[in-house]
N, C-alpha and C positions, 0 to 999 in steps of 0.2 A: 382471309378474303373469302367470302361468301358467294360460292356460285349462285345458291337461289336469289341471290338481292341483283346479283348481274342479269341475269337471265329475266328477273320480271322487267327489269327498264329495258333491257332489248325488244319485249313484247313490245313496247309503248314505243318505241323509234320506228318498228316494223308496221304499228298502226298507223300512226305518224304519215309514212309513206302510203299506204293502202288508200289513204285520202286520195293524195294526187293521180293514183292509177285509177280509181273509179271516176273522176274529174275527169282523164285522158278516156274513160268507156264511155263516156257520155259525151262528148263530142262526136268519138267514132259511129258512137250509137245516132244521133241527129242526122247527121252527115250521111250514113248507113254504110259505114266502111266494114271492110270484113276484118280489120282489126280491133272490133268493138269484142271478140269472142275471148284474145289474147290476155289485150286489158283487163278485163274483167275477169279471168279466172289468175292472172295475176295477181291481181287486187283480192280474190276471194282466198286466193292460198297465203298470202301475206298480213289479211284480217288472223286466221285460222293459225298462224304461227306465230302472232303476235299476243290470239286472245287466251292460249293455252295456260302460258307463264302468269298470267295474271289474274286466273281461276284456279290454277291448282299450288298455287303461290303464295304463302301466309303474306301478312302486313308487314312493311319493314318500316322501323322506327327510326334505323339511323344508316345513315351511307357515310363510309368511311374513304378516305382519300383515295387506297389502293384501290377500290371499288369504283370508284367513281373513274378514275383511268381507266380501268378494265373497261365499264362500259362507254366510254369514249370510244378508245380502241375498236374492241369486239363491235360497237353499234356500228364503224366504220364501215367493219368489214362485212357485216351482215345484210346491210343497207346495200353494197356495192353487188352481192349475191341476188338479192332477191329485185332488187333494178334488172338485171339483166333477163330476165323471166319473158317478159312482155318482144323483148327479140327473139329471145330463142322459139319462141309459138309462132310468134313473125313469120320466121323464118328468112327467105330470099340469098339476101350476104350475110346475113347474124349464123356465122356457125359458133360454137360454143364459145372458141378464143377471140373470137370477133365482139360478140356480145358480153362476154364478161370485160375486152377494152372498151367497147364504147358504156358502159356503165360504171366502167370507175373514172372514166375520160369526162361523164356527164357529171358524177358525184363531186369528183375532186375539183372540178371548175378548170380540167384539164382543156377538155376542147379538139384534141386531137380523134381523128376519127377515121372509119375503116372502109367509110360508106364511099363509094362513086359516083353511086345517082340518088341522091338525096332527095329531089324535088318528085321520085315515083313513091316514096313512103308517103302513106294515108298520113291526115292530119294529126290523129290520134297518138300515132307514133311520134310522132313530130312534136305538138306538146308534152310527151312526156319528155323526152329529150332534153326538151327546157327544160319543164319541172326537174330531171335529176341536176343540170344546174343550179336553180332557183332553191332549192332544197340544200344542196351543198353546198351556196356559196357563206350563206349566211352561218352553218354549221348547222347541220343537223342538233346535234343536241343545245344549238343554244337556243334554237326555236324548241327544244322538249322544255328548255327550262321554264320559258311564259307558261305550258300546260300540262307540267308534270304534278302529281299531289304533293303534298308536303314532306317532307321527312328529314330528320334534322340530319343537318351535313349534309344534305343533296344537293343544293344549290352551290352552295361555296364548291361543294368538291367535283361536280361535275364542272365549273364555269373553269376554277384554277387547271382541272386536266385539258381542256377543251381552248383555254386563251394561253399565250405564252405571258411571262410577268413582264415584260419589256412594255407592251400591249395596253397593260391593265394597270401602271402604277400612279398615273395621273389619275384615275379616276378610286375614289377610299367607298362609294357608294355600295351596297350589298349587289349581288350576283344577279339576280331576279332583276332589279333595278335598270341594270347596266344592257341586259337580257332586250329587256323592254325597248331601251332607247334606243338599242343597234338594230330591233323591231322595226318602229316607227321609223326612223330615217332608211332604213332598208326597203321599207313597203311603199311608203312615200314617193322613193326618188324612179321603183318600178312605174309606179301609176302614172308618175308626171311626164316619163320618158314614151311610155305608150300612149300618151295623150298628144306629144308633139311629135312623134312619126305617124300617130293616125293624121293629122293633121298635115303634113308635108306628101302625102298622098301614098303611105304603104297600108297595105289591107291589114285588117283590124289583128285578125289570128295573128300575121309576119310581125305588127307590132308589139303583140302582148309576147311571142316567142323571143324576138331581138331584144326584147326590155327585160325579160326575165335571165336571157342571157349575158347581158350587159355589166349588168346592176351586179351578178352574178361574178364577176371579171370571167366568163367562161368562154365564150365563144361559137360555139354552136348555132349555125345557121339555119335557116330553111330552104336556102340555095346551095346550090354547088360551088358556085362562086364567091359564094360571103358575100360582102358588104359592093366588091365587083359587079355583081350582076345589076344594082340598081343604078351605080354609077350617077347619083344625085348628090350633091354638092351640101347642102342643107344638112339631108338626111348623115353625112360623114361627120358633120361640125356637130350634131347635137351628141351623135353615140360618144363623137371626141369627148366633150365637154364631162358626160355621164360616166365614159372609162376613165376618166378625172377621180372625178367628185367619187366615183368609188373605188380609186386606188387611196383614198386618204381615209385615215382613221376615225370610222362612224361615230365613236363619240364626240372627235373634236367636231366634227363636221355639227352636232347635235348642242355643242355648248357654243358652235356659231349663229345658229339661228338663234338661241334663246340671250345671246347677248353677253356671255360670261367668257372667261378665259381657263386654259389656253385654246384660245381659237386659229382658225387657218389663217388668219393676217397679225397674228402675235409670234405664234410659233418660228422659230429658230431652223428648225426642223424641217418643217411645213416649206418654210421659202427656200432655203436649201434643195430640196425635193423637187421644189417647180423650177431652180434655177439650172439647176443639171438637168430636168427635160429641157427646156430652152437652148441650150449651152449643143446637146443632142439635133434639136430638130433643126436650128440652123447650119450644125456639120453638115449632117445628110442631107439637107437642100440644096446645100454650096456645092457638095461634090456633083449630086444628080445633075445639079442645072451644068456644070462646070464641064463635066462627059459630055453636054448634048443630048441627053438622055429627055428631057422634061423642059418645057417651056420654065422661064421661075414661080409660075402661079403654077403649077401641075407638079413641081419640084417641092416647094412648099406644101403645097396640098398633101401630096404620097409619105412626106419624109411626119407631117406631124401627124396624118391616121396611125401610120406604120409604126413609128415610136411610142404612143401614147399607149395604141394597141399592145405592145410586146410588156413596155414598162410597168402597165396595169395587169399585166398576164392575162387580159381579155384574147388576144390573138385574130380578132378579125382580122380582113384582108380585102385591101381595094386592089391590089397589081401583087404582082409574079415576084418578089424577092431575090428569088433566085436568081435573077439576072443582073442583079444591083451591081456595084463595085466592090471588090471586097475591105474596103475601108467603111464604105457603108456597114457591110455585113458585119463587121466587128462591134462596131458600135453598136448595130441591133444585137450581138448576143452578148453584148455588157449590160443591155438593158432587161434583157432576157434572166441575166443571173441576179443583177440588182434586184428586180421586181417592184413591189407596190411598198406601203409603208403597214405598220402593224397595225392591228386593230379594222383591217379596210377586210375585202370579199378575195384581195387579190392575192398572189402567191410570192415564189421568190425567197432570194436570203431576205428579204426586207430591206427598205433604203434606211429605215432606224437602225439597224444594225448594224450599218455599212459605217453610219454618224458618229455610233458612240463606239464603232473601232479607232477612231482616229481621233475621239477625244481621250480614249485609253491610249492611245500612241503618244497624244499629245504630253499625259499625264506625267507618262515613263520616260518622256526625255527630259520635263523638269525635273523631276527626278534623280536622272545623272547629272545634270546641273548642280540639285539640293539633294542632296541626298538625304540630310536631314529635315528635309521640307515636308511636310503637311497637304496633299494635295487631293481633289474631287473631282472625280467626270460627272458633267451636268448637261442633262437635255431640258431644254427649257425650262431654267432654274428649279429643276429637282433632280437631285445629288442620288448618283447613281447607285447601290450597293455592291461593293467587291465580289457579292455572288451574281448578279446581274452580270456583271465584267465577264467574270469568270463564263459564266453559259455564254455569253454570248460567243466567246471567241472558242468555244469547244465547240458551239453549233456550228461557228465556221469553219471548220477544222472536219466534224463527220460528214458536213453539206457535200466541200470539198472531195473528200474523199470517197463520197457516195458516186457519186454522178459522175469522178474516173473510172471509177470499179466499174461500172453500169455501160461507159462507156469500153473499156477494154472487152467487156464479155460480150457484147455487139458488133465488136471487131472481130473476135472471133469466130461468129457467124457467119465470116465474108460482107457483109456493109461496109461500105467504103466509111470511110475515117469522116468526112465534113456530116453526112447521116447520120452517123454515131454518136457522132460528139454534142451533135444541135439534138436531135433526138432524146438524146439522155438528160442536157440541161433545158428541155420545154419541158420533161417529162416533170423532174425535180421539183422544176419550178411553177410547173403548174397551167405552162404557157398554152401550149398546144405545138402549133406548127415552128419548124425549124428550118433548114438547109437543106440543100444537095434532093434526092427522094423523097424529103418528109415537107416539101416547102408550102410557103404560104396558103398555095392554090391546089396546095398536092394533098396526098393522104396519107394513114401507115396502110393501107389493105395489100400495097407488095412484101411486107417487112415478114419473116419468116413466123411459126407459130409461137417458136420459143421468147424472142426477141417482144412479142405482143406482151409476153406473159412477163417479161423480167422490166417491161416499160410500164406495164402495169400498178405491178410492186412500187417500180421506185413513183410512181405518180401518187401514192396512196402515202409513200414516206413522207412525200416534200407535201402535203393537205397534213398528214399530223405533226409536221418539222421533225423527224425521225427520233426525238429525246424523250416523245412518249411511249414510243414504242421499246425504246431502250431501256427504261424506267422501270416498264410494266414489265418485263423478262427478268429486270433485280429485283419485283415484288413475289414473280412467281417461283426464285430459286433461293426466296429466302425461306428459313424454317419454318 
């Protein structure tokens, strides 16, 4: 493994970024906020650490698998570093453990945040915000891959460490290809979505922010309240519709428009997916309405924002959760640990991999039936590989046991257990907000300094599914 061929494409993910921080100075700059000074030396010191590796850097001809993880990895972490920059100049609430959570909270398309009074940060801050959404959600290096130079093995090996193969096995097209198409319907579905809340009457900036968070599954407001504060009926159906369309996986979504298969109304999968939200949002209606809690148009209303919200791992928030019933509440953190499907913005075990546990279950008990039987787990008439089986059910297994471990060490900081537990699986998963402390309309800025930092970590696991990081630790203790 070759540091210098790491280290040049980190320069290129670090410039990458330095876009959007100049983009965030130049608002503040129009606008004349004093956060125009932040940005900007942000943006100049992340040009400057990007442009170093890539001058004093020979030419690299080939990128090689473990290489290509590494800079996966390292780009994660280096990206989540120099994000947090523009707060700490800030200043205000960004004290270091604050700004390094709300910058992997932004990256990872977490959403969770530290902030109280959101709506006194200058604009500038505020876009970037999104942008380390809108940057994370799509995956930093899969947008390097449309603008990275050539080099052989770059693409393949950067796309296979960057996508899981569950994700990527319907589509045989090369990397750059697939890159593009998760582009174009990625870019697309922001512009369309900021077109019909400018239109439903939210100001142009809140639009292009809530749509870059969106699209994102991330969550991140411009209010204090979320999606609460506008309290518009419209404005909840469309973001519904859009944390939809981008919990499901952008290329089916892309061989839907163009008319090929497997698309959203073939797939197996796909309806499965929408049938267990459904199956969800009328639970949580019946019981709301059932309490007294919600006329049944205001029950229905809360229970499909609320669900869609959590299930996409977007995490916005119209009402208070925390006050729900606790059969509700359950079901919001089954939906919480399910998450979105693969290949989509959003987080999660993934609901594919929930699908093809239980066509693996299915498998195994034909099986004790025939033992000498012949049998195949198949998502949508393509047959699954014994090593796909295999990861899948090891992914759920370390998922698992991350997000107790994460949870007990939380505990032992004095947080009450329903914090801890919701905490640890929005961290995992990508969601944001949880239970108890940490709820819908709440924040983490009480949660201790240590707890910031170990919620952190696990939010940066559950954005690379923790088996690349696992991976990259047996590339670097091998000889």
């Amino acid at each position: 493994m070759r540091k210098e061929a790491i280290i040049k494409y980190i320069g290129y993910v670090l410039l990458f970024n330095a876009v959007f921080l100049y983009a965030s100075a130049l608002i503040s700059f129009i606008l004349k906020e004093t956060s125009f000074v932040p940005l900007f030396y942000s943006g100049l010191v992340c040009t400057i650490l990007g442009l170093f590796p890539l001058i004093f850097t020979e030419k690299i001809d080939e990128i090689r698998f473990s290489e290509g993880l590494a800079i996966s990895v390292s780009g994660w972490f280096m990206t989540c570093f120099v994000g947090m920059l523009p707060y700490l100049m800030w200043g205000g609430e960004f004290t270091f453990v604050n700004a390094f959570f709300e910058s992997v909270s932004g990256y990872t398309t977490t959403g969770s945040t530290i902030l109280n009074e959101i709506e006194t940060l200058p604009k500038g801050i505020l876009f970037w915000r999104a942008s380390t959404h809108w940057i994370g959600g799509m995956g930093v290096i899969l947008f390097m891959l449309l603008i990275l130079p050539q080099a052989k093995g770059l693409h393949s090996s950067l796309y296979k460490a960057e996508v899981s193969n569950l994700s990527r096995m319907n589509f045989k097209t090369k990397a750059r290809q697939i890159a593009r198409i998760i582009g174009i319907v990625y870019i697309s579905l922001t512009l369309l979505q900021t077109i019909i809340l400018s239109l439903l009457g939210m100001t142009l900036f809140d639009a292009v922010c809530h749509s870059m968070s969106t699209i994102a599954t991330g969550g991140f407001s411009t209010k204090n309240l979320s999606m609460a504060h506008y309290n518009n009926l419209w404005m909840e159906l469309t973001i519904v519709v859009f944390m939809f369309l981008s919990s499901l996986h952008f290329g089916v979504l892309y061989v839907t428009i163009i008319g090929k298969k497997p698309n959203v109304f073939s797939s197996n999968t796909v309806r499965s997916y929408i049938i267990i939200i459904f199956i969800g949002v009328l639970a949580v209606a019946f019981k709301l309405y059932n309490d007294n809690l919600y006329s049944f148009g205001d029950s229905l209303r809360h229970s499909l924002f609320q669900v869609t919200a959590l299930v996409s791992t977007t995490g916005f928030a119209t009402v208070d959760t925390t006050t729900w019933p606790v059969f509700t509440v359950i079901i919001l953190i089954y939906f919480t640990i399910q998450g979105s499907m693969v290949g989509s913005t959003g987080g999660g075990f993934k609901f594919d991999r929930i699908y093809l546990f239980f066509q693996v279950l299915k498998k195994q008990l034909r099986l004790i039936q025939h033992p000498q039987g012949i049998f195949a787990s198949k998502i949508d008439n393509e047959v699954i590989a014994p090593g796909i089986e295999i990861q899948t059910l090891a992914f759920l297994v370390i998922y698992i046991l991350t997000f107790f471990l994460c949870t007990l060490i939380l505990t032992f900081m004095d947080i009450d257990g329903l914090t801890a537990f919701s905490a640890s699986i929005a961290s995992i998963a990508n969601v944001g907000p949880g239970f108890g402390e940490v709820g819908s309309l709440a924040n983490y800025s009480a949660l201790p300094v240590a707890a910031k930092y170990v919620l952190s970590f696990e939010m940066l696991l559950g954005r690379l599914e923790i088996m690349n990081i696992l991976a990259l630790f047996l590339f670097f203790g091998k000889k």
